[in-house]
C-alpha positions as CSV (number, residue, x, y, z in Angstrom):
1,X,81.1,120.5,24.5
2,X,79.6,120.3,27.8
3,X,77.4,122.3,29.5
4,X,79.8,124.8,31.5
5,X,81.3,125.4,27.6
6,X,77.5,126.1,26.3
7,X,76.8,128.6,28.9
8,X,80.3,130.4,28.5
9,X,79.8,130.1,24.8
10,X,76.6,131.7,24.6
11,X,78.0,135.0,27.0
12,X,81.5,134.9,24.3
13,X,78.9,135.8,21.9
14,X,76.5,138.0,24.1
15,X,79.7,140.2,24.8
16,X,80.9,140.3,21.6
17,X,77.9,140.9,19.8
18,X,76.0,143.1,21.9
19,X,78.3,145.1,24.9
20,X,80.9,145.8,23.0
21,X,79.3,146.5,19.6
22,X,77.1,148.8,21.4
23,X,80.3,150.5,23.0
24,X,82.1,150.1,19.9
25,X,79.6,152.5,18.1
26,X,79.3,155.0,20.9
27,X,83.2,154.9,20.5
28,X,82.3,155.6,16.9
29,X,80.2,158.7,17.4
30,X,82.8,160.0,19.4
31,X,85.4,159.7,17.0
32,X,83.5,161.1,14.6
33,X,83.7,157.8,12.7
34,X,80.0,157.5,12.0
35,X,79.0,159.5,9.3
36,X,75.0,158.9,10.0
37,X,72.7,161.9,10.2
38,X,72.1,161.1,13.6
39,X,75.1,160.0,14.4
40,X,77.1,163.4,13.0
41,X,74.8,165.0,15.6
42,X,75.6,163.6,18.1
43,X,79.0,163.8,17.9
44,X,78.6,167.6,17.8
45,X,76.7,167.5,20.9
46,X,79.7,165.4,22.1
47,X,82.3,167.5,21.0
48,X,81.1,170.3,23.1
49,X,81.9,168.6,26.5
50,X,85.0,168.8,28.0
51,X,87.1,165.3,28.7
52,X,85.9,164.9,32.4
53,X,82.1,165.0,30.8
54,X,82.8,163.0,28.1
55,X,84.2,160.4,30.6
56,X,81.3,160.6,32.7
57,X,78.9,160.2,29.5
58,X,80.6,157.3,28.0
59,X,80.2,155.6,32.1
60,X,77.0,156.6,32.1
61,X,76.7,154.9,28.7
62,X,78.5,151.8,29.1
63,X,76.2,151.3,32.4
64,X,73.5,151.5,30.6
65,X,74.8,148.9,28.5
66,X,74.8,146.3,31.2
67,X,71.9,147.6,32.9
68,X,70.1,146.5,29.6
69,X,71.9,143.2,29.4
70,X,71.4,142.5,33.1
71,X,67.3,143.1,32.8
72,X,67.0,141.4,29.4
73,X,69.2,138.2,31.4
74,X,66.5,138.9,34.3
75,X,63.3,138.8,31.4
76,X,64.7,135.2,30.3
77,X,64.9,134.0,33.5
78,X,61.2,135.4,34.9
79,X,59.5,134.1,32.2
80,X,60.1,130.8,32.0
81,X,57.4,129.6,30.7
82,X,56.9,132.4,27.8
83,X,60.2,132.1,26.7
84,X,62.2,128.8,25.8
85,X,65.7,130.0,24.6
86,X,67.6,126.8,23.4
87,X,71.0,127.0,22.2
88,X,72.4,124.5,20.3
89,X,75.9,121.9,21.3
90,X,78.4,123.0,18.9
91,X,78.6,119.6,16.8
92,X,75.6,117.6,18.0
93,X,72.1,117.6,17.7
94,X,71.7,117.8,21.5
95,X,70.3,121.9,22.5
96,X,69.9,123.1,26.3
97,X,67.9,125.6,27.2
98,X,70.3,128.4,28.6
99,X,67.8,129.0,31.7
100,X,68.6,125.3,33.0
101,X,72.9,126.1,32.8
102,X,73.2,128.8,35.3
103,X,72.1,129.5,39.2
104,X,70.9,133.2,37.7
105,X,71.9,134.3,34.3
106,X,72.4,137.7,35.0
107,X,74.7,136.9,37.5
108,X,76.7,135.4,34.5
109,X,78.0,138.6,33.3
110,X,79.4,139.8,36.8
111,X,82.8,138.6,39.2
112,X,86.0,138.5,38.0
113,X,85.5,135.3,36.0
114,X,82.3,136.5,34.6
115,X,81.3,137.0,31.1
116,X,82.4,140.9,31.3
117,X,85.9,139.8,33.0
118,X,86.5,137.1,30.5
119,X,85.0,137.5,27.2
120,X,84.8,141.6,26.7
121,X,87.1,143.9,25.1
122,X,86.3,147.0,27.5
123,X,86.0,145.9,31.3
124,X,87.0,149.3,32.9
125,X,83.7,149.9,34.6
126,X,84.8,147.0,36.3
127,X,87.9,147.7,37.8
128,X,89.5,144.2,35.9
């Protein structure tokens, strides 16, 4: 595995596993699927919007999402020497530190061959 399959490895699993798990659940609450305390309160709250709102909520939301993704990307990458995040080469003992395979990790998740474009499951805020 080289280091262009590291890097896109690591945003598979940054997608997957956080944007749309986070999406997922808010997808949930909506629904009505999530049967949490909190979460059946929300989905009152929810409920009492009409469709146009609830689109502009869940935007809002999914914004959000990235916006968190995008600044935690930016943390990694100003901090350099606080933070050493080393990911490991599927099949060796060889690890990279995900800093040194990208220009600009946060620009990672964005273009249409980004992480969003290629590895999430909801890519509508995107236009792809």
């Amino acid at each position: 595995m080289g280091k262009k399959e590291v890097l896109e490895n690591f945003g598979k699993i940054l997608m997957s596993e956080v944007r749309d798990e986070s999406i997922e659940q808010y997808e949930m609450i909506v629904a009505g699927r999530l049967k949490s305390a909190r979460a059946l309160v929300q989905h009152k709250k929810l409920s009492s919007f009409n469709k146009d709102q609830q689109a502009i909520i869940r935007e809002m939301m999914v914004d959000t999402v990235d916006g968190v993704l995008h600044f935690f990307l930016c943390m990694l990458e100003q901090h350099e020497e606080d933070i050493d995040l080393n990911i490991a080469v599927s099949g060796t003992a060889l690890k990279e530190n995900i800093k040194d395979l990208s220009d600009g990790l946060e620009g990672e998740l964005y273009t249409e061959d980004g992480w969003i474009a290629q590895f999430s499951a909801y890519k509508e805020n995107f236009g792809l």
